[in-house]
C-alpha positions in Angstrom: 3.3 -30.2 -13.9 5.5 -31.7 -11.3 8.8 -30.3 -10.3 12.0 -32.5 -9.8 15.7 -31.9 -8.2 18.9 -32.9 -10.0 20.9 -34.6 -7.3 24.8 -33.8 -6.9 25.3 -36.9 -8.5 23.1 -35.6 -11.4 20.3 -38.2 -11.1 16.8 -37.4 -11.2 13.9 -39.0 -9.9 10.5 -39.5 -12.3 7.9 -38.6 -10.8 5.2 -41.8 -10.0 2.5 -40.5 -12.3 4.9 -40.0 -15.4 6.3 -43.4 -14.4 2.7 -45.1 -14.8 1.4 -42.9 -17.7 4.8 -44.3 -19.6 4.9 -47.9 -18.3 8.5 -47.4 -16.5 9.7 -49.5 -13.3 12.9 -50.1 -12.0 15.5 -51.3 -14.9 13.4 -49.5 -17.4 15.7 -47.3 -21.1 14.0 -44.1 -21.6 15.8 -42.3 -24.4 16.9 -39.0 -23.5 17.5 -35.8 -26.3 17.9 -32.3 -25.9 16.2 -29.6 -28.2 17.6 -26.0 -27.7 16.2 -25.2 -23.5 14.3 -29.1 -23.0 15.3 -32.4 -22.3 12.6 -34.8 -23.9 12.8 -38.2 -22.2 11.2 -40.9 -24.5 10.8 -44.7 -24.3 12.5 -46.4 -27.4 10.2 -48.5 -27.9 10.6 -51.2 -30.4 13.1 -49.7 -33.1 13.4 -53.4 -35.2 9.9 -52.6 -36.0 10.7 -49.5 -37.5 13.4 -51.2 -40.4 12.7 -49.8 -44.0 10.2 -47.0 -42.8 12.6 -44.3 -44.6 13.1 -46.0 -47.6 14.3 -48.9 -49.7 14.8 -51.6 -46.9 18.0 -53.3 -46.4 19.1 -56.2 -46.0 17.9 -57.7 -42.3 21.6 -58.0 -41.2 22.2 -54.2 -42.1 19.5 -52.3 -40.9 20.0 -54.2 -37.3 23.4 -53.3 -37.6 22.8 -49.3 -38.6 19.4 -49.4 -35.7 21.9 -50.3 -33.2 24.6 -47.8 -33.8 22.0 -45.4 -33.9 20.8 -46.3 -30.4 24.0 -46.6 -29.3 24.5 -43.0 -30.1 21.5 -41.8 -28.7 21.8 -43.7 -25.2 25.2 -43.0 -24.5 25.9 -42.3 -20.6 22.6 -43.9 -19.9 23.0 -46.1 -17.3 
């Protein structure tokens, strides 16, 4: 376990081992929830792979349309 330090500007730095286990450099998305005391940062990965896994699949057009709303959602005041 390796501890970190929200800066005033409310940034904090990954630590280098995380970085490499996850393959993140600089520019890298990491997806970031929150489940009730955690924050669980994730990397999206690739979510086009992932149309029509829930259920009757959509046309193309649709599902690229509802996956990126969804991300948008999720990775709002990601910078």
């Amino acid at each position: 376990m390796t501890f970190a330090t929200l800066s005033s500007k409310g940034q904090l730095t990954v630590p280098a081992d995380a970085r490499r286990a996850l393959g993140l450099h600089s520019g890298s998305r990491v997806l970031i929830e929150t489940q009730g005391d955690r924050i669980i940062i994730r990397t999206p990965g690739n979510l086009l792979a992932l149309g029509g896994v829930l259920g009757k699949a959509q046309p193309m057009a649709l599902e690229k349309k509802a996956m990126a709303g969804e991300a948008a959602k999720r990775t709002r005041g990601v910078t």
